[in-house]
C-alpha positions in Angstrom: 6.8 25.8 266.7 3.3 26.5 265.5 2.3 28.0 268.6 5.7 30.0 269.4 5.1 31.3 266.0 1.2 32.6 266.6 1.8 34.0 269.8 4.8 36.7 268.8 2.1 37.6 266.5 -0.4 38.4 268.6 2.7 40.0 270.8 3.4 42.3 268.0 -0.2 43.0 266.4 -1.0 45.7 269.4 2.0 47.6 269.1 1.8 48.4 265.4 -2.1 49.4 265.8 -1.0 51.2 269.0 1.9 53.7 267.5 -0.4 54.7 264.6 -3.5 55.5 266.8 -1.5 57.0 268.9 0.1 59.4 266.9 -3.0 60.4 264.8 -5.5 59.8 267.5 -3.8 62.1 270.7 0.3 63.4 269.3 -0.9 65.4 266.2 -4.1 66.8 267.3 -2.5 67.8 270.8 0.3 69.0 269.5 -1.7 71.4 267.2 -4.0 72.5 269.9 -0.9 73.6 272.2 0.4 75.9 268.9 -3.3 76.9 268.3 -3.6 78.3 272.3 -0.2 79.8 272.1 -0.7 81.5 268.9 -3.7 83.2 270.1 -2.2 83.9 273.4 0.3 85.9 271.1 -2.0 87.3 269.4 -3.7 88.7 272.4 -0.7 90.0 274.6 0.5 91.9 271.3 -3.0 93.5 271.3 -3.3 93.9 274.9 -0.5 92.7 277.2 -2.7 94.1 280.8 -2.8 90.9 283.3 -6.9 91.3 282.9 -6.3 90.7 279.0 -4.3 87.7 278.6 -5.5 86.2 281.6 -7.8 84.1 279.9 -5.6 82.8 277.0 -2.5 82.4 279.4 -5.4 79.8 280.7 -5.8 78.2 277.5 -2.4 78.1 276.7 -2.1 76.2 279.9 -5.0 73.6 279.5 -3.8 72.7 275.8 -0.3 72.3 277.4 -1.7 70.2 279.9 -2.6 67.8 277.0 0.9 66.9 275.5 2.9 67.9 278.6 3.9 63.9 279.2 5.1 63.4 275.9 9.0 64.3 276.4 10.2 62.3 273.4 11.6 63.7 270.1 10.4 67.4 269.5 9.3 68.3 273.3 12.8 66.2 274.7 15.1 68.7 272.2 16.6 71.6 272.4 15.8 71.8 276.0 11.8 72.9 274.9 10.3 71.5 277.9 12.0 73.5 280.4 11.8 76.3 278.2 7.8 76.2 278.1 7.3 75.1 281.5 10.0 75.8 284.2 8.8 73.4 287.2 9.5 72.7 289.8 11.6 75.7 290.3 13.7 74.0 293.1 16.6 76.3 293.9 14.2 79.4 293.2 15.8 80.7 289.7 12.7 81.8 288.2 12.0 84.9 290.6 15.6 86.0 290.4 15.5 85.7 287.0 12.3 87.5 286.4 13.7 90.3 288.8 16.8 91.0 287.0 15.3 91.2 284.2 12.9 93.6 285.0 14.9 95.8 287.0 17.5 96.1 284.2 14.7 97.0 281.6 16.6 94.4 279.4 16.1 95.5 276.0 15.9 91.6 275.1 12.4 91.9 274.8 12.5 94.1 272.0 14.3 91.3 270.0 12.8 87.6 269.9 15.9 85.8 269.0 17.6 87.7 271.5 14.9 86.5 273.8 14.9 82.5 272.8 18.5 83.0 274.7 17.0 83.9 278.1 17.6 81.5 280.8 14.7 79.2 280.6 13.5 80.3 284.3 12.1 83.7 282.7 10.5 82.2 279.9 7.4 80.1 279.0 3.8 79.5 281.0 5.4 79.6 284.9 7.2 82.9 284.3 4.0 84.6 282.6 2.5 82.9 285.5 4.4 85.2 287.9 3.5 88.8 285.9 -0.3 88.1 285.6 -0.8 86.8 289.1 2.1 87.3 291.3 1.9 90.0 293.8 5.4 91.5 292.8 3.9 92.9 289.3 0.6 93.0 290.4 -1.3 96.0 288.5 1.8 96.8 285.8 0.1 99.0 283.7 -0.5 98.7 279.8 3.0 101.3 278.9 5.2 99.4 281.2 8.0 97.3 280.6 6.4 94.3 282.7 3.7 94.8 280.2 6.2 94.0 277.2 7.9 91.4 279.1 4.7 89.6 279.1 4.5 89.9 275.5 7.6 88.7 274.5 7.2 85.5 276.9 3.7 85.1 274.7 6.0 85.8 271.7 8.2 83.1 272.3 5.7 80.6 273.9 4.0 80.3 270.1 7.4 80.3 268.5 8.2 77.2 270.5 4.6 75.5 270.2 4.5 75.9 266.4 8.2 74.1 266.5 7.1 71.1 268.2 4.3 70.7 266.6 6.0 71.0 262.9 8.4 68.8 264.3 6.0 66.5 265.3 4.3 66.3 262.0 7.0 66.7 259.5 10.0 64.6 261.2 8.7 62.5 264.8 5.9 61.3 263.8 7.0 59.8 260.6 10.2 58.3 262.1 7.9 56.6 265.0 5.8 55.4 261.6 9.0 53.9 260.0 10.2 52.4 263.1 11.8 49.1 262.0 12.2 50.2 258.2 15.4 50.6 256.7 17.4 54.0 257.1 15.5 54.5 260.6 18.5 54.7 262.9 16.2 55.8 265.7 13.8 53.0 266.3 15.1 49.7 265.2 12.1 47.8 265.4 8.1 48.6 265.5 8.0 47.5 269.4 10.6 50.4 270.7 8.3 52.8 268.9 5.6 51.5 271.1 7.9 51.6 274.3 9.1 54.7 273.6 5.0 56.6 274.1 4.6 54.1 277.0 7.9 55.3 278.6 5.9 58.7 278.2 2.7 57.6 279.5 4.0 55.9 282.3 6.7 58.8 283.1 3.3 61.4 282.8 1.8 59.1 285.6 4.7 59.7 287.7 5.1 63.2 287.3 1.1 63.6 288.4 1.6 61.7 291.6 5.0 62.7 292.7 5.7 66.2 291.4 1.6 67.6 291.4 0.8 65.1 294.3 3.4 65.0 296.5 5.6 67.5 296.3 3.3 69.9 297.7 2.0 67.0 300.4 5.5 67.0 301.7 5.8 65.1 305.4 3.1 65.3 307.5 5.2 67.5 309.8 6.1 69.3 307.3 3.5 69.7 304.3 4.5 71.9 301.5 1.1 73.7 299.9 3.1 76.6 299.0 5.2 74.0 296.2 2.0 73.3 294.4 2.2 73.6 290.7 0.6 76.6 289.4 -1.0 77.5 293.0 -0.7 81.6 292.0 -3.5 81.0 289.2 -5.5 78.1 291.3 -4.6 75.9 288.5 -2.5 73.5 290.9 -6.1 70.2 291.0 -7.4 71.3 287.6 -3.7 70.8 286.0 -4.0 67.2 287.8 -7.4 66.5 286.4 -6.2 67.7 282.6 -3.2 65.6 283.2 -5.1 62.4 283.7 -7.5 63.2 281.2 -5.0 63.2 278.5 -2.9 60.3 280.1 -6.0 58.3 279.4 -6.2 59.7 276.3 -3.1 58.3 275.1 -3.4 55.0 276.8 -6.8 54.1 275.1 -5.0 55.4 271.7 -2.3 52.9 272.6 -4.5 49.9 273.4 -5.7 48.4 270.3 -8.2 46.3 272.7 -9.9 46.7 275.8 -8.1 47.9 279.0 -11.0 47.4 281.7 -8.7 47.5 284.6 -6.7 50.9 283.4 -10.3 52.3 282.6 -11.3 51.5 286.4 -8.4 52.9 287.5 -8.8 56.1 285.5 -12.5 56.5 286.7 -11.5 55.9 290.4 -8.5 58.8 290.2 -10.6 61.5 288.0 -13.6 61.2 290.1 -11.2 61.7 293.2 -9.9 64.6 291.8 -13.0 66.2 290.7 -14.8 65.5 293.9 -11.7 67.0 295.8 -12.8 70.7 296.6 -9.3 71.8 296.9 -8.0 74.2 293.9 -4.5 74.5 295.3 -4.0 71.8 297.2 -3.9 74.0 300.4 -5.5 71.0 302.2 -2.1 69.6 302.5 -1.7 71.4 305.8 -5.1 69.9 307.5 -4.8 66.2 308.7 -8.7 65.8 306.7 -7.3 67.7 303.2 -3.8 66.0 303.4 -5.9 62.5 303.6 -7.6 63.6 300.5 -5.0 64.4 298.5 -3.3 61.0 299.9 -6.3 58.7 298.9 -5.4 60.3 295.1 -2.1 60.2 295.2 -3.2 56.4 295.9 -5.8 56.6 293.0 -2.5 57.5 290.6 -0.3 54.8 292.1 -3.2 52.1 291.2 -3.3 54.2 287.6 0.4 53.1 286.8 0.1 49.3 288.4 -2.9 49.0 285.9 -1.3 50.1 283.0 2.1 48.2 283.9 0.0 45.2 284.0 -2.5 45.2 281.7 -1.3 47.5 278.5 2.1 47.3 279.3 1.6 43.7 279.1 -0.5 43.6 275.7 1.8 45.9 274.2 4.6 43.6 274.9 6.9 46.3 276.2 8.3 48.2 279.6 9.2 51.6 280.9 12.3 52.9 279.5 14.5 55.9 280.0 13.1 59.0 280.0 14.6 62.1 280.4 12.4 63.6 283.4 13.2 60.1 285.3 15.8 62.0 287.3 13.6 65.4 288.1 
């Protein structure tokens, strides 16, 4: 009975450590570094809303999303927010026709914000703007044009949406992860499904990296797909893979309240894959010698998630649950 009773304690120790790291550690400061970027992306594009002007804060906007981009629970899971800052993969091809018609139309939505937060999310957040500063449909739209307002009210709402999640974060998510267990929390019953619930996130980020920024572009051999690369139009498509794993380990040393040498290992062997891989876009798909490149990450991702199943998934005391990108 003794020893039953010691080792559901040691079982549960990690998990409370883990949440509240977690949260203060990697959520919060994330969170506020996404509404920080946006904000001044904002900011800039209502200055100046040329392509050479917001360029470089679009960019920013992009890396901080980068860092809280796996963690579709609570604030980034409602309201349809994700989708709404970051429209990919853009399967069925909405987001061009959507742009299009827009334009064309000279909708006066942009004039309005609220009117705007109703736009189909295809011609909203980071992808769309995406498509005005670097695609070659609006290349050169000139500071008195209506492309040019278009891509201020896409910066408009971008910041409107960051600073909501990360409010939400702070004044309602994070405390409700906190009180998981606690009477009056109808969301998390007990202290480990807070715990789950940021490993379903970690281990759903993993995922995404290997078969959304990994493979979808890799395609078949016969048939490689460079062209479906995320991001590929501002060369972002290995650096949003590199910032990915970055802050995936981020959050799974936050997590761990001990030492994870094997995740670590894994971590090492993926980012210094990646950052060796001279390939911005991931064109190398199409070459037999690039597509192996890409492959032997893709691996380096796959080892990523058996480590963490294994080793933190097993200290933590918990497994992958639902997750509402499982079915992208």
């Amino acid at each position: 009975m003794r020893l039953t009773l010691a080792a559901l304690m040691l079982t549960a120790t990690p998990a409370l450590a883990g949440v509240e790291e977690a949260i203060d550690d990697h959520v919060l400061p994330n969170a506020a570094s996404f509404a920080e970027a946006t904000s001044a992306l904002a900011d800039t594009a209502r200055d100046d809303c040329t392509a050479g002007a917001v360029k470089p804060a679009w960019n920013d906007a992009f890396d901080a999303w980068m860092g809280i981009s796996h963690l579709q629970l609570g604030p980034l899971e409602e309201g349809g927010r994700t989708l709404a800052i970051a429209f990919w993969p853009d399967s069925r091809g909405m987001a061009p026709r959507a742009i299009a018609g827009i334009v064309a139309d000279e909708d006066p939505v942009v004039g309005d914000a609220d009117a705007f937060a109703e736009v189909s999310v295809a011609a909203r957040g980071l992808f769309a703007m995406e498509r005005l500063l670097y695609g070659e449909d609006y290349a050169g739209y000139g500071a008195d044009s209506y492309v040019c307002r278009l891509v201020e009210a896409m910066a408009v709402d971008l910041s409107r949406l960051a600073g909501e999640v990360d409010t939400a974060w702070r004044d309602d998510f994070a405390p409700t992860l906190r009180s998981a267990g606690e009477a009056g929390n109808d969301r998390f019953l007990d202290r480990r499904e807070a715990a789950q619930a940021l490993y379903t996130a970690l281990m759903t980020g993993l995922t995404f990296t290997e078969t959304q920024r990994l493979a979808r572009p890799m395609g078949s051999f016969d048939r490689p797909r460079p062209e479906q690369a995320e991001a590929r139009r501002s060369g972002r498509s290995l650096r949003n893979v590199i910032l990915s794993l970055e802050a995936l380990r981020g959050l799974a040393g936050t997590l761990s309240s001990g030492d994870i040498p094997q995740t670590e290992a894994a971590f090492d062997a993926a980012l210094e894959t990646a950052r060796e891989l001279d390939d911005p876009v991931l064109a190398g798909v199409s070459d037999p010698q690039g597509r192996l490149e890409v492959e032997v990450l893709k691996q380096r991702v796959e080892a990523i998630r058996r480590a963490v199943d294994g080793e933190l998934g097993a200290a933590l005391g918990v497994s992958q649950g639902f997750n509402s990108m499982d079915g992208d």
